[in-house]
N, C-alpha and C positions, 0 to 999 in steps of 0.2 A: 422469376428470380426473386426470392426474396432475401430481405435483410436484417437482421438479430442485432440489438445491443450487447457489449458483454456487461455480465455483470460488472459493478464499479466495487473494490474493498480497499479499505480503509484504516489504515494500522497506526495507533498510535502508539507513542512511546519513543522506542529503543528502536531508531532507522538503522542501522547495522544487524539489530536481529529481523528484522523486517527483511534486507535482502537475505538473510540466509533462509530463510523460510521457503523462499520462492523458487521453486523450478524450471524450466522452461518450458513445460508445457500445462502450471498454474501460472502463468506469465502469457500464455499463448490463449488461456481460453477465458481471463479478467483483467480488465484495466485495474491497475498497485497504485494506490499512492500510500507515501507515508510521511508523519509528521512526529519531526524528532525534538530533542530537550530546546532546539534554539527555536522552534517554531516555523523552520524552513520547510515547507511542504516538495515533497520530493517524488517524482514519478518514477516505479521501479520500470516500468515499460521504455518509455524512450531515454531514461538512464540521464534526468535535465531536472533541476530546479523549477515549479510551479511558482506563478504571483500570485495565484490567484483560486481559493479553494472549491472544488467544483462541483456541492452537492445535487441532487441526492445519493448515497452513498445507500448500496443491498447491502454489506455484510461492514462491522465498524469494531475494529480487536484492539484491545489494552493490553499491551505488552508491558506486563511486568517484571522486574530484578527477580528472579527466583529466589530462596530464603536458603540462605546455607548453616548448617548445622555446625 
């Protein structure tokens, strides 16, 4: 039997577009955190407030305000 990490990704920005992003089965095959304007690090997986940030992080996205015309 063996045992795989998931990959860990890492959204900064916009924690509200961060969960809309996530599906449940990009949710089922990588551990989500994300880290929003207040600096509260947030686990979209077990859906709880982190203390404490837990690198190293595979994949690290900037979520940025799209630009409206």
């Amino acid at each position: 039997m063996s045992v795989t990490l998931k990959p860990k990704i890492l959204f900064v920005g916009y924690g509200h577009l961060a969960k809309s992003l996530a599906s449940k089965s990009f949710l089922k095959n990588f551990m989500i955190d994300s880290i929003n304007s207040k600096s509260q690090i947030y686990s979209l997986n077990s859906k709880r407030v982190i203390k404490k940030l837990n690198p190293p992080y595979n994949y690290v996205f900037l979520l940025v305000r799209p630009s409206l015309f």
